[in-house]
BALO-150838 format. One record per atom (N, C-alpha, C): residue number from 1; x, y, z. Coordinates in steps of 0.02 Angstrom, whole numbers, plus 50000, padded with zeros to 5 digits. Example, Ala and Ser with C-alpha at 12.3 -4.5 7.8 and 13.67 -1.06 7.14 Angstrom:
NODE  num      x      y      z
NODE    1  50660  49716  50390
NODE    1  50615  49775  50390
NODE    1  50660  49835  50390
NODE    2  50642  49888  50354
NODE    2  50684  49947  50357
NODE    2  50645  50002  50394
//
This chain:
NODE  num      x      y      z
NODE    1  48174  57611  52300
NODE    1  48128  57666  52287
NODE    1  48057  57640  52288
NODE    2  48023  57671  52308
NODE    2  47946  57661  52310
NODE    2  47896  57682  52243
NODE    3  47876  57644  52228
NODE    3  47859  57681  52152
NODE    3  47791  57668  52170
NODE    4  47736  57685  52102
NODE    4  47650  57679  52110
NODE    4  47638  57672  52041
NODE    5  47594  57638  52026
NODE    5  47559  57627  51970
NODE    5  47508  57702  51938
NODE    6  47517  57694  51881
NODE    6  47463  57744  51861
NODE    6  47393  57730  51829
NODE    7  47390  57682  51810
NODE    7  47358  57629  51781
NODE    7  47363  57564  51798
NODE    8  47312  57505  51772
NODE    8  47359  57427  51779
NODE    8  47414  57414  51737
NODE    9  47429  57452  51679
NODE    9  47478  57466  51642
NODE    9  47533  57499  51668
NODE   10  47530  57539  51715
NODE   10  47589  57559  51765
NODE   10  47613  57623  51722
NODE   11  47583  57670  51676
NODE   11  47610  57701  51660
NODE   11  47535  57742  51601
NODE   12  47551  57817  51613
NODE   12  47500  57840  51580
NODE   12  47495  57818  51481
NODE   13  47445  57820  51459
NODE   13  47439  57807  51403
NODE   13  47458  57871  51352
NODE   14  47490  57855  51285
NODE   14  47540  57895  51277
NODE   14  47471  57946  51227
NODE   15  47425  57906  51205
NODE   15  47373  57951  51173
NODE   15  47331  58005  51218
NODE   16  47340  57982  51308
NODE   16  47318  58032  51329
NODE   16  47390  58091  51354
NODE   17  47436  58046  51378
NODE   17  47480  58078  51417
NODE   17  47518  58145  51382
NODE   18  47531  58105  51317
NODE   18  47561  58163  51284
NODE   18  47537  58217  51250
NODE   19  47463  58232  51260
NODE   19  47432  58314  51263
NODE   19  47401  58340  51308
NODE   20  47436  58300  51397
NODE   20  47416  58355  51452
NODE   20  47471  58383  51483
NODE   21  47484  58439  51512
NODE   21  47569  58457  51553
NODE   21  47564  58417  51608
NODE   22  47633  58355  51623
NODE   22  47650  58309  51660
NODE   22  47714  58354  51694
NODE   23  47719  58339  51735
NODE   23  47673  58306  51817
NODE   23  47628  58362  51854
NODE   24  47613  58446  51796
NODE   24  47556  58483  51835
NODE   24  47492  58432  51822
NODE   25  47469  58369  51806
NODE   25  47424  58335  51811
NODE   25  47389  58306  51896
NODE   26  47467  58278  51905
NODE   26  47439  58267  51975
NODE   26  47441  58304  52027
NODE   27  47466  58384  52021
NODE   27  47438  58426  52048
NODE   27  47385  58487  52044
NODE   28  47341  58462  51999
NODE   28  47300  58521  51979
NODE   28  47220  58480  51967
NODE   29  47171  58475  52008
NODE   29  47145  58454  52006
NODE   29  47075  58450  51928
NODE   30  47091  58501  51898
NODE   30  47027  58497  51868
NODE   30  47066  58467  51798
NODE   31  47144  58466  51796
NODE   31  47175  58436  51732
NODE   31  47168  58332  51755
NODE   32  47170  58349  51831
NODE   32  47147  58278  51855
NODE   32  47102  58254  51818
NODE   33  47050  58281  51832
NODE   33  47000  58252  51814
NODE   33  46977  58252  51752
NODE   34  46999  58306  51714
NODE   34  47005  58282  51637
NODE   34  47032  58204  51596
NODE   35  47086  58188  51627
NODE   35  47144  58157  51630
NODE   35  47104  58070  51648
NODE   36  47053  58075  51703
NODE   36  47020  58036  51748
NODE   36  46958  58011  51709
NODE   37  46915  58063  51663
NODE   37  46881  58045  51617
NODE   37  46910  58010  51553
NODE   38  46955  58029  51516
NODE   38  46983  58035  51457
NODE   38  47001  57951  51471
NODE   39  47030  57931  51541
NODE   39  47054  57853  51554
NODE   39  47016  57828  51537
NODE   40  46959  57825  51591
NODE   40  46894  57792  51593
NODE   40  46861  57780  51517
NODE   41  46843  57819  51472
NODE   41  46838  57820  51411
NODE   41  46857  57771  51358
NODE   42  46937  57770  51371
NODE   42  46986  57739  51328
NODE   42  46996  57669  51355
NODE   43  46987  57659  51411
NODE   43  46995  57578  51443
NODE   43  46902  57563  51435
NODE   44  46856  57588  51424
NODE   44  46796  57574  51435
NODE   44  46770  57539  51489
NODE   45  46788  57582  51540
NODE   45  46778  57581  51621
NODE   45  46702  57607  51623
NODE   46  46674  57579  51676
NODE   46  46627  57643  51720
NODE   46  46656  57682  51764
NODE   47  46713  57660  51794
NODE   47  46708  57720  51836
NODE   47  46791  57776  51826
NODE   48  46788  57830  51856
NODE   48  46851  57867  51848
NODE   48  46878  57862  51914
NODE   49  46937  57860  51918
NODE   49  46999  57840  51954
NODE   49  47034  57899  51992
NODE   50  47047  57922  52030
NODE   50  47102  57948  52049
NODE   50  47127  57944  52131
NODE   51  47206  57962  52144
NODE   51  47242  58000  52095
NODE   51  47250  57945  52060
NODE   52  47330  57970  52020
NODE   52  47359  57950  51974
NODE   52  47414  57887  52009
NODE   53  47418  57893  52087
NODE   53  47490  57882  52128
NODE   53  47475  57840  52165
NODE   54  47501  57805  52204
NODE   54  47513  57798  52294
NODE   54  47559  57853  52333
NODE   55  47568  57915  52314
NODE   55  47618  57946  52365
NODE   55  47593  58006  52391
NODE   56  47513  58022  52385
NODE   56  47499  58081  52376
NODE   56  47491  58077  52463
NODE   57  47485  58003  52522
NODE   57  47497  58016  52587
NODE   57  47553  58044  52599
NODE   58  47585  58008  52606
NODE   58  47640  58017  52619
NODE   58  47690  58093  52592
NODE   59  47653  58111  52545
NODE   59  47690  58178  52535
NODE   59  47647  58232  52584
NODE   60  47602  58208  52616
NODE   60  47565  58260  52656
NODE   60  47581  58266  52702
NODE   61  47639  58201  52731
NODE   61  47657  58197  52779
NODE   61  47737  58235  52772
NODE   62  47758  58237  52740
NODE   62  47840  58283  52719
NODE   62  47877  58252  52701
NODE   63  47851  58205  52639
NODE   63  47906  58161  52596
NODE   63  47903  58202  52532
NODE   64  47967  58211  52498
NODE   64  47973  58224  52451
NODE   64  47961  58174  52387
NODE   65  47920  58195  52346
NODE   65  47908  58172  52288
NODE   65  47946  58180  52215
NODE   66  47970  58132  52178
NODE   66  48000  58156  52140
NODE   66  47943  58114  52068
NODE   67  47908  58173  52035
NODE   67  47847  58189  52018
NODE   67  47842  58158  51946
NODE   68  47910  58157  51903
NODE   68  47918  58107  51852
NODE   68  47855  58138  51765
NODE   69  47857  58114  51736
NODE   69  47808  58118  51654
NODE   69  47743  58074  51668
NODE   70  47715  58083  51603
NODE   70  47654  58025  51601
NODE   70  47680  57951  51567
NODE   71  47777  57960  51583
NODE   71  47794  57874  51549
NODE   71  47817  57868  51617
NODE   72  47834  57917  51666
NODE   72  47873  57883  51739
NODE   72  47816  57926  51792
NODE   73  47811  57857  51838
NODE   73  47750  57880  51889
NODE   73  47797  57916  51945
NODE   74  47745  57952  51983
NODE   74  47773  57980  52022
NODE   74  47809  57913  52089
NODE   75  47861  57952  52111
NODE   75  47896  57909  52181
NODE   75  47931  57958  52234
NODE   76  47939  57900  52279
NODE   76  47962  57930  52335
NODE   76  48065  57887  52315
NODE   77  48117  57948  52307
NODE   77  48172  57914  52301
NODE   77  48199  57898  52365
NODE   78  48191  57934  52425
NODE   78  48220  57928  52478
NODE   78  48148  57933  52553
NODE   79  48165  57900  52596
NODE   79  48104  57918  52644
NODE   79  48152  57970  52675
NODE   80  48114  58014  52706
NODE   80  48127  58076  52759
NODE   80  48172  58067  52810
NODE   81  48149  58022  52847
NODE   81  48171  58019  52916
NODE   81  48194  57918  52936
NODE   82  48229  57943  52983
NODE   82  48261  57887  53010
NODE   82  48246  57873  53067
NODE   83  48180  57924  53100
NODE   83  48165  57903  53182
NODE   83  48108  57923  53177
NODE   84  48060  57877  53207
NODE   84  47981  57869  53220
NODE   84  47957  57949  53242
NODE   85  48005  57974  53270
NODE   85  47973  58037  53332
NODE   85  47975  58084  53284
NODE   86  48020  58078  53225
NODE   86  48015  58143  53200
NODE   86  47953  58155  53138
NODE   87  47916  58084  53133
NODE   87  47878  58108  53085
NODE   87  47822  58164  53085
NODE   88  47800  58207  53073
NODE   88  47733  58257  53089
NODE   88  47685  58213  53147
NODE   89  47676  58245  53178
NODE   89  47620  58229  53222
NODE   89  47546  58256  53205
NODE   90  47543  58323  53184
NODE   90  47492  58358  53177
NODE   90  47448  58304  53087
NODE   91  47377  58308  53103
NODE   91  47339  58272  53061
NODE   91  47344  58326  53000
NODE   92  47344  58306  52923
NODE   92  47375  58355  52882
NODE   92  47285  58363  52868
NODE   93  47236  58422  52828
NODE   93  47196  58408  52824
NODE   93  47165  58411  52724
NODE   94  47125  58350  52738
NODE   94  47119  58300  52667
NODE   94  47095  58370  52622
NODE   95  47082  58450  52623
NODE   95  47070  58495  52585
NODE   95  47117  58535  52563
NODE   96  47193  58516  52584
NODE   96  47249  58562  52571
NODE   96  47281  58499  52541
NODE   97  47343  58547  52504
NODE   97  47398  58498  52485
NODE   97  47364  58468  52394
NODE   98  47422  58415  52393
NODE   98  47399  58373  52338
NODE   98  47335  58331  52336
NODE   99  47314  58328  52403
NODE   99  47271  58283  52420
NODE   99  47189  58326  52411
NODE  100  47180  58381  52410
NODE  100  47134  58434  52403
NODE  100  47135  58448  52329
NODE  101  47181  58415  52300
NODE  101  47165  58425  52204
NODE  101  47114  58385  52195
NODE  102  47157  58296  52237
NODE  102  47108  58260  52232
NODE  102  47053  58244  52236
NODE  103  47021  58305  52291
NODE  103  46968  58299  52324
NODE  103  46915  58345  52256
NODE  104  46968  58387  52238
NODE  104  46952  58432  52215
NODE  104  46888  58402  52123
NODE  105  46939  58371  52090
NODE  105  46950  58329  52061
NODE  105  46876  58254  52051
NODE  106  46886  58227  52116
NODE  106  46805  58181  52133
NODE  106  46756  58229  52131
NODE  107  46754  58316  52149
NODE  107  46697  58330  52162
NODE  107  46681  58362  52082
NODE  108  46723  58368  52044
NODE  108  46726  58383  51976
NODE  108  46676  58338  51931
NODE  109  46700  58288  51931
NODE  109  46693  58217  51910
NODE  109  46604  58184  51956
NODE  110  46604  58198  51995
NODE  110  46533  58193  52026
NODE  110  46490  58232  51995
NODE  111  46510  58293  52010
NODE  111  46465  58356  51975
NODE  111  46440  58347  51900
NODE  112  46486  58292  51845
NODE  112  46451  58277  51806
NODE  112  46415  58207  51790
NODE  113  46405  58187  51855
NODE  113  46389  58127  51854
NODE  113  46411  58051  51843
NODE  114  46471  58052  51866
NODE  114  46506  58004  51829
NODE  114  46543  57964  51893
NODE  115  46536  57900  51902
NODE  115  46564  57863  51962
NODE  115  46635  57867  51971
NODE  116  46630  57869  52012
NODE  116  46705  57878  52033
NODE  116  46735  57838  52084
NODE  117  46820  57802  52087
NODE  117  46852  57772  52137
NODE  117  46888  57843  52163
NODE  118  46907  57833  52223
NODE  118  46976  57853  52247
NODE  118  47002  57816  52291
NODE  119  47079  57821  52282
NODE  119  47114  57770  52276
NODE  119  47143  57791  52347
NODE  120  47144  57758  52411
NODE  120  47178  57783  52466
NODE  120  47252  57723  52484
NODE  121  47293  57733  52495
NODE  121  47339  57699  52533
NODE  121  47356  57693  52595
NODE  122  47360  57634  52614
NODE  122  47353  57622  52692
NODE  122  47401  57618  52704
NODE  123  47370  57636  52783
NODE  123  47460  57669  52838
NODE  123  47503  57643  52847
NODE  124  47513  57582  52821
NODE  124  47588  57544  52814
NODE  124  47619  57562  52787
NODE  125  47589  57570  52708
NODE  125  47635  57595  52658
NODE  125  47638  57659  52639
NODE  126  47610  57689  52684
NODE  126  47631  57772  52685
NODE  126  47684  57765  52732
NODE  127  47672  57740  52779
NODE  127  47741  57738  52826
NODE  127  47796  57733  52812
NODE  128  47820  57677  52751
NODE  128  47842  57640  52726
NODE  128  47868  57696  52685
NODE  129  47841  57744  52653
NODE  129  47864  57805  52627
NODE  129  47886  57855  52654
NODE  130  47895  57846  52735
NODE  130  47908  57918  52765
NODE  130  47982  57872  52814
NODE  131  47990  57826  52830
NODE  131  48036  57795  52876
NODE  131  48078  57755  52856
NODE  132  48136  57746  52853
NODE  132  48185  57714  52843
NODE  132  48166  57637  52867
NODE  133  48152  57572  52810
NODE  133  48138  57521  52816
NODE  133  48164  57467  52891
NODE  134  48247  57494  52879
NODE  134  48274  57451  52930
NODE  134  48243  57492  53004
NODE  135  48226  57550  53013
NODE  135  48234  57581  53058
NODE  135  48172  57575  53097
NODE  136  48115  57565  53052
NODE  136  48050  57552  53063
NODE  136  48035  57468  53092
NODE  137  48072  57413  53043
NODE  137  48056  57354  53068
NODE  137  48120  57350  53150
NODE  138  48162  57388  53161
NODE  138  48188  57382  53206
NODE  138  48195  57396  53263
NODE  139  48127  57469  53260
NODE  139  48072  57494  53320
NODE  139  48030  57444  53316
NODE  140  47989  57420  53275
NODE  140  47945  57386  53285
NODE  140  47955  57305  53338
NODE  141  48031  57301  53327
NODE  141  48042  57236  53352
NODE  141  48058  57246  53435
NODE  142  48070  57318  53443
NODE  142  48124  57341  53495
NODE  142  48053  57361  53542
NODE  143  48031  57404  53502
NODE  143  47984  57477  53535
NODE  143  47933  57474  53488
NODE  144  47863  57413  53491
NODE  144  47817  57425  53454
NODE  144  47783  57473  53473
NODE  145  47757  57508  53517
NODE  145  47701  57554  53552
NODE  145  47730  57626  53493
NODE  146  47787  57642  53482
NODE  146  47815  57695  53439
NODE  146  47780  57687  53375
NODE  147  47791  57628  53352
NODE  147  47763  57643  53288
NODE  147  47684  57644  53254
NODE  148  47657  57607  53317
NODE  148  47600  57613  53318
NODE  148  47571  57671  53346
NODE  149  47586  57715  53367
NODE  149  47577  57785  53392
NODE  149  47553  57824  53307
NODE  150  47607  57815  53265
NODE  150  47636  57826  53196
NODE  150  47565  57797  53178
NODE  151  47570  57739  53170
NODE  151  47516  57700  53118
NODE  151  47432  57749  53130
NODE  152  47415  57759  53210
NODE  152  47375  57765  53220
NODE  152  47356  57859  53187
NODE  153  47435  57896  53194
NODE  153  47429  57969  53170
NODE  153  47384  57958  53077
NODE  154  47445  57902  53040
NODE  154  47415  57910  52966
NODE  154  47345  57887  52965
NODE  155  47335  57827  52997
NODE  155  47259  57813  53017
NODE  155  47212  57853  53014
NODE  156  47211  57918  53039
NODE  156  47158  57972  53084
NODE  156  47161  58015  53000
NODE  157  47206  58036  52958
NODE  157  47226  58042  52917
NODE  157  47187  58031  52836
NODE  158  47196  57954  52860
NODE  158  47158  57902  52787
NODE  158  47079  57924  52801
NODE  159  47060  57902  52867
NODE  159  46998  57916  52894
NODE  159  46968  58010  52863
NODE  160  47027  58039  52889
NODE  160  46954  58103  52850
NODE  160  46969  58113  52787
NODE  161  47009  58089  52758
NODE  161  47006  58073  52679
NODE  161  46951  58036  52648
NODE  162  46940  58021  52701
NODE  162  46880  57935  52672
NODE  162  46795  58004  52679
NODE  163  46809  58025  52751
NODE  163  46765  58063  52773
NODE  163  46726  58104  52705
NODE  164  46784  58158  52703
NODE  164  46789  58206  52651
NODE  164  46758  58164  52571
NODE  165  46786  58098  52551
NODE  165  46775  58098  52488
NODE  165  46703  58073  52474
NODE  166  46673  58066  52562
NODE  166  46619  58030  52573
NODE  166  46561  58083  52559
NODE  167  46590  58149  52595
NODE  167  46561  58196  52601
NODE  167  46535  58236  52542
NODE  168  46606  58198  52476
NODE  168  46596  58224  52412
NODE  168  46556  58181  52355
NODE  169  46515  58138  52403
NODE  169  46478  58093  52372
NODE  169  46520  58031  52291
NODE  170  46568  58015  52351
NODE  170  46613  57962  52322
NODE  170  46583  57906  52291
NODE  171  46596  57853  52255
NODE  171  46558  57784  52240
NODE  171  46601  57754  52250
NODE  172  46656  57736  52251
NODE  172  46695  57696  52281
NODE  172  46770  57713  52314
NODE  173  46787  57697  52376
NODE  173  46825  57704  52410
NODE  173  46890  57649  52417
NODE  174  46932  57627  52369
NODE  174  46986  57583  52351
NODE  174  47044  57588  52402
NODE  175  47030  57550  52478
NODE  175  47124  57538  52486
NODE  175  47163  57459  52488
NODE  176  47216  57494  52482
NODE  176  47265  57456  52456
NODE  176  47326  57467  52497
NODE  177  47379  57401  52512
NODE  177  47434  57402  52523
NODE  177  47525  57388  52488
NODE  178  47503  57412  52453
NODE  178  47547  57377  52410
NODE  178  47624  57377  52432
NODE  179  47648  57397  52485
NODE  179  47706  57380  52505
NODE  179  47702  57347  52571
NODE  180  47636  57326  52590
NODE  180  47628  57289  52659
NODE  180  47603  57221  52645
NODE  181  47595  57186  52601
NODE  181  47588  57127  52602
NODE  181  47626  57052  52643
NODE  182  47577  57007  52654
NODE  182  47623  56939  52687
NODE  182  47691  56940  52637
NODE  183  47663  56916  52572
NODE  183  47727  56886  52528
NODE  183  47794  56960  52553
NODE  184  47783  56996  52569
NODE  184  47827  57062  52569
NODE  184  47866  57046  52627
NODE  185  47801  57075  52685
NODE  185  47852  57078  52759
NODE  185  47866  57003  52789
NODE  186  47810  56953  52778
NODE  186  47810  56897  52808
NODE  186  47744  56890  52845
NODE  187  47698  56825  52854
NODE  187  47659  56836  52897
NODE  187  47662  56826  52965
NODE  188  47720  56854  52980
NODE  188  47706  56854  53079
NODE  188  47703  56961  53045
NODE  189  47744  56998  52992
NODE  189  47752  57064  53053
NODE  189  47690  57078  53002
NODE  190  47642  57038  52958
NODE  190  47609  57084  52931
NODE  190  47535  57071  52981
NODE  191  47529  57010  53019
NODE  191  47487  57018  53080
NODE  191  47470  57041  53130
NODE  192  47525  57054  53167
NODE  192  47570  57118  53200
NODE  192  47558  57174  53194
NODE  193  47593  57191  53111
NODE  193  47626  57282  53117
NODE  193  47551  57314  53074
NODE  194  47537  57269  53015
NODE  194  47475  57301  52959
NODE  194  47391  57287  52989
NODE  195  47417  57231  53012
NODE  195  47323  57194  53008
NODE  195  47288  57249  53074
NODE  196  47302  57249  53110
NODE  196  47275  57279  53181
NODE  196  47275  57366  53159
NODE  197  47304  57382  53121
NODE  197  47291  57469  53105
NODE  197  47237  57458  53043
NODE  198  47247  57421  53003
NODE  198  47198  57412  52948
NODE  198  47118  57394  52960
NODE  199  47126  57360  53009
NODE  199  47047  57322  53035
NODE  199  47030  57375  53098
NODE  200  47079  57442  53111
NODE  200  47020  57476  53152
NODE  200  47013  57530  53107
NODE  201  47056  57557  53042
NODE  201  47025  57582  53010
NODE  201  46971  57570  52956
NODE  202  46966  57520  52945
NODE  202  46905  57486  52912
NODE  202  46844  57499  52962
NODE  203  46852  57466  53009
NODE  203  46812  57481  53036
NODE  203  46757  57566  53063
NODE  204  46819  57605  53073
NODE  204  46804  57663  53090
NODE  204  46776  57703  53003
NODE  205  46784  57664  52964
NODE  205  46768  57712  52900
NODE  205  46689  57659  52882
NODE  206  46698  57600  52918
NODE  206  46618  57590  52903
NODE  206  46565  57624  52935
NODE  207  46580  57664  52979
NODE  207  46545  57706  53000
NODE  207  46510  57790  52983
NODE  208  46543  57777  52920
NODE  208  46546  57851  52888
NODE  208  46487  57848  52856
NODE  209  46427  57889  52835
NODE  209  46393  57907  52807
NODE  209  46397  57903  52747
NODE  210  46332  57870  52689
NODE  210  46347  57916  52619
NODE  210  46327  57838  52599
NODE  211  46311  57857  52517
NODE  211  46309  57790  52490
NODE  211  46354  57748  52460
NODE  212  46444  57767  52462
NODE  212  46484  57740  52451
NODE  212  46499  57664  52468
NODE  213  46549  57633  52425
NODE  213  46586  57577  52458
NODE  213  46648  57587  52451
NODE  214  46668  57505  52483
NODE  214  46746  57516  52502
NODE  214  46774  57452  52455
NODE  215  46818  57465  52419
NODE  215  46837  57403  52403
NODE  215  46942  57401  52437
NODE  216  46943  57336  52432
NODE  216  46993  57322  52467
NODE  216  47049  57250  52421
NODE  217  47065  57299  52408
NODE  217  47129  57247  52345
NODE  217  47145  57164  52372
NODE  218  47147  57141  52327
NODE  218  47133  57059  52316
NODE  218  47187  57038  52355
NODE  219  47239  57047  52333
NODE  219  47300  57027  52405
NODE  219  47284  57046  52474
NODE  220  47267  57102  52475
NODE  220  47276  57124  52542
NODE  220  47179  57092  52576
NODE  221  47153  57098  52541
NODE  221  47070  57048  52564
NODE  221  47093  56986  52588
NODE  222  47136  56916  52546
NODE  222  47138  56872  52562
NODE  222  47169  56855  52628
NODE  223  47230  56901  52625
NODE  223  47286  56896  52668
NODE  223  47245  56917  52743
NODE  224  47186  56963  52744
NODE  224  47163  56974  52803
NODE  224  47097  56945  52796
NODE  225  47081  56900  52793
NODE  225  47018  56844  52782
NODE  225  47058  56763  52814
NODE  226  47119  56752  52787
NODE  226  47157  56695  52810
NODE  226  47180  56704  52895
NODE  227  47188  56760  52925
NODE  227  47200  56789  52988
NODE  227  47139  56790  53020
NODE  228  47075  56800  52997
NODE  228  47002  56790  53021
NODE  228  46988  56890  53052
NODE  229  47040  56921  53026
NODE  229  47023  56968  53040
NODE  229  46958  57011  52984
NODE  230  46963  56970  52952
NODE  230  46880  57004  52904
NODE  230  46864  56932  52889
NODE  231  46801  56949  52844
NODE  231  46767  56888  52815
NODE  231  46730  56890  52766
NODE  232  46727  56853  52701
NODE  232  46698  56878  52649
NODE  232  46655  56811  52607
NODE  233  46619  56845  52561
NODE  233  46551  56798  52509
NODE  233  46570  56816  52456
NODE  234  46573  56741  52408
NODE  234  46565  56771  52347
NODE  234  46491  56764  52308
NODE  235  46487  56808  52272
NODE  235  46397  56827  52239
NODE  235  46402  56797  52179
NODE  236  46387  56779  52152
NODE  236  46368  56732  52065
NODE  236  46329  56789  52048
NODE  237  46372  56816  51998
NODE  237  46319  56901  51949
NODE  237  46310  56885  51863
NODE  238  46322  56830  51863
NODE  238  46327  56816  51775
NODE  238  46382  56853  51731
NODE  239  46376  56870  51683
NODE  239  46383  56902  51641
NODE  239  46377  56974  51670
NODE  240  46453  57012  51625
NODE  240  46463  57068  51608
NODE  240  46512  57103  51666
NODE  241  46523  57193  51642
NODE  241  46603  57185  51659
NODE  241  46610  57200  51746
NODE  242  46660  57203  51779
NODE  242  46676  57185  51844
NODE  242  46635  57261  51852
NODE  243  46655  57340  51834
NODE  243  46631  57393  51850
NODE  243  46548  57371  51857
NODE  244  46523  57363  51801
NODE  244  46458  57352  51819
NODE  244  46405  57293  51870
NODE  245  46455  57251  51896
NODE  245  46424  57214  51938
NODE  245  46422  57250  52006
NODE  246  46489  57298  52016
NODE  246  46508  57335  52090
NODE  246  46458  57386  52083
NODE  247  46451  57405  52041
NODE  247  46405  57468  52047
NODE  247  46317  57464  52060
NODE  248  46305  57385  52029
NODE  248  46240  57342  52047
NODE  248  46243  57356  52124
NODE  249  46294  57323  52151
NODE  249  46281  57281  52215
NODE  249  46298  57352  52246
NODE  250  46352  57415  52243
NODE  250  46330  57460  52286
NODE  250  46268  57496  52290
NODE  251  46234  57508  52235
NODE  251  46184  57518  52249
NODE  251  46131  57506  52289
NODE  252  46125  57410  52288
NODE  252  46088  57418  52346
NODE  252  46108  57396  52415
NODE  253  46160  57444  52413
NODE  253  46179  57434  52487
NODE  253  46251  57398  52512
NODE  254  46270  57362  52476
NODE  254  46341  57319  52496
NODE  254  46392  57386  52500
NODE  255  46423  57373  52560
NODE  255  46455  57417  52575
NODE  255  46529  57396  52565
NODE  256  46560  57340  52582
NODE  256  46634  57320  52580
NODE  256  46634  57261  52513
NODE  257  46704  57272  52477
NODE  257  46719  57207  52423
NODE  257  46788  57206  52410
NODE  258  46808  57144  52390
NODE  258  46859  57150  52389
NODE  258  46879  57076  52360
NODE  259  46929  57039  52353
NODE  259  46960  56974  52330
NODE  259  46960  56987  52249
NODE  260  46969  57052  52223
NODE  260  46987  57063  52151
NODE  260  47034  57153  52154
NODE  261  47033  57160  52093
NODE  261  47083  57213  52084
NODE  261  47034  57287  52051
NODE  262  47050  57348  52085
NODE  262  47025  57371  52064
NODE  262  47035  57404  51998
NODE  263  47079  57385  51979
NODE  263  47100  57412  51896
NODE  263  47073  57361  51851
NODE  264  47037  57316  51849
NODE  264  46994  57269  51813
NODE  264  46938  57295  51801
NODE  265  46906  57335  51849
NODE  265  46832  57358  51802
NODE  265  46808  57364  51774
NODE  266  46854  57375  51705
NODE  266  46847  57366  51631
NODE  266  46830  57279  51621
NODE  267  46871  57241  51650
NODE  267  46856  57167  51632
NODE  267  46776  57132  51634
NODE  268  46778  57084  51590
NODE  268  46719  57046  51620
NODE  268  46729  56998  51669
NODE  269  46679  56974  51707
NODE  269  46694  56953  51771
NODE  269  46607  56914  51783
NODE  270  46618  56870  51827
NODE  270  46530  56837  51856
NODE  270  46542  56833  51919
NODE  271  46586  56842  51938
NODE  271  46566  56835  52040
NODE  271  46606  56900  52047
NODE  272  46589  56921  52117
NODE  272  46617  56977  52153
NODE  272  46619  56946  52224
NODE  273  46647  56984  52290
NODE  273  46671  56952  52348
NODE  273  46653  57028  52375
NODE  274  46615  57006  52423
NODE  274  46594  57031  52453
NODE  274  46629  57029  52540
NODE  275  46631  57086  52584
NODE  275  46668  57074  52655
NODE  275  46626  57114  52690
NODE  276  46643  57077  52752
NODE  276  46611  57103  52813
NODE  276  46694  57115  52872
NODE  277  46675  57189  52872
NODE  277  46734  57204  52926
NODE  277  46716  57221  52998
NODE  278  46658  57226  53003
NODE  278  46628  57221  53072
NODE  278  46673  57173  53112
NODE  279  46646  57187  53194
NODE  279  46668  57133  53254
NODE  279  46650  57072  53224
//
């Protein structure tokens, strides 16, 4: 089963969880964002978070979710399909669905001024939620051009999500793979099957407008820095906590970071890592 964190604690906190209605949380955007402040608050974050999941792609794509309390995160128990061709073709769009709470939700949370992540998952591991594991690494080995057809649909996907949350005057833009890692698939299929959809959507979302950044989870930074497919600096910031050094440096201007976690923000921290995903 594919599960998602709700926190770095992996599970909502029981002083918030247990006086909001679970699981209309992660579909209703303005209990989102209640939910999104109330975190931020209690972990003494700067910034608010959402969603709550990793499955909110992949359910846009026609996976069923089985939606769980604020002690069990939401998951995917079964993927959909067992053949590349049948997944949706058509691009789902980032203002409908669960994914339009979310949107819904950042622009909530903006409106009162308050920084915000959103949390996107990359097209591996949405894939990874919609296709039968064996069936996927066994096109891929057979008939790569198929699944990369696939990769490139969720791609176009993540992209106006990124667009949209850009559009909603986002502050930070968080992806992550958490079921595509080397230690996971291995590093020949994660060079292969992840790195080459990831580095043209990086790329294509550095192109987006707005004063956002991108940060890019510490496994998945290193793992594509050791491949030479990105490249990154680390900054010496002194003192004080990880949120407030990212929010320094987006300000003036750093656009990509990554080689840490984004559920640390609360932590204290003196360097940050900075990337360049350009050619």
């Amino acid at each position: 089963m594919k599960g998602c964190p709700v926190s770095k604690n992996g599970a909502m906190p029981d002083e918030i969880g247990s006086r909001y209605p679970f699981p209309q949380v992660h579909r209703d955007g303005e209990l989102m964002a209640q939910v999104a402040e109330e975190l931020m608050r209690l972990e003494g974050d700067i910034y608010c978070s959402v969603p709550f999941c990793s499955t909110v792609e992949a359910e846009a794509f026609g996976a069923q979710v089985r939606m769980g309390d604020h002690r069990t995160t939401p998951l995917i128990p079964k993927c959909p399909w067992d053949d590349p061709d049948m997944i949706p073709k058509e691009i789902p769009s980032p203002d409908s669905g669960r994914m339009g709470e979310v949107m819904k939700a950042v622009s909530i949370l903006r409106g009162k001024g308050l920084p915000v992540i959103l949390k996107i998952s990359g097209p591996f591991s949405t894939l990874m939620g919609l296709l039968d594991p064996k069936v996927l690494f066994r096109t891929a080995r057979k008939d790569p051009d198929r699944i990369e057809i696939v990769l490139k649909g969720i791609s176009a996907y993540s992209l106006s999500c990124a667009k949209e949350a850009a559009r909603r005057d986002i502050s930070i833009i968080s992806l992550a793979e958490p079921s595509a890692t080397p230690d996971l698939l291995g590093p020949k299929r994660f060079e292969k099957l992840v790195s080459p959809a990831l580095t043209r959507l990086l790329r294509e979302m550095d192109r987006l407008d707005g004063p956002w950044s991108g940060f890019l989870c510490g496994r998945l930074s290193s793992s594509m820095e050791e491949i030479g497919a990105i490249s990154g600096h680390t900054a010496e910031m002194g003192s004080g906590r990880y949120g407030d050094h990212l929010e320094t440096l987006r300000t003036r201007g750093i656009r990509w970071f990554g080689g840490g976690c984004v559920a640390q923000t609360p932590a204290d921290a003196c360097r940050i890592r900075t990337m360049d995903v350009t050619d």
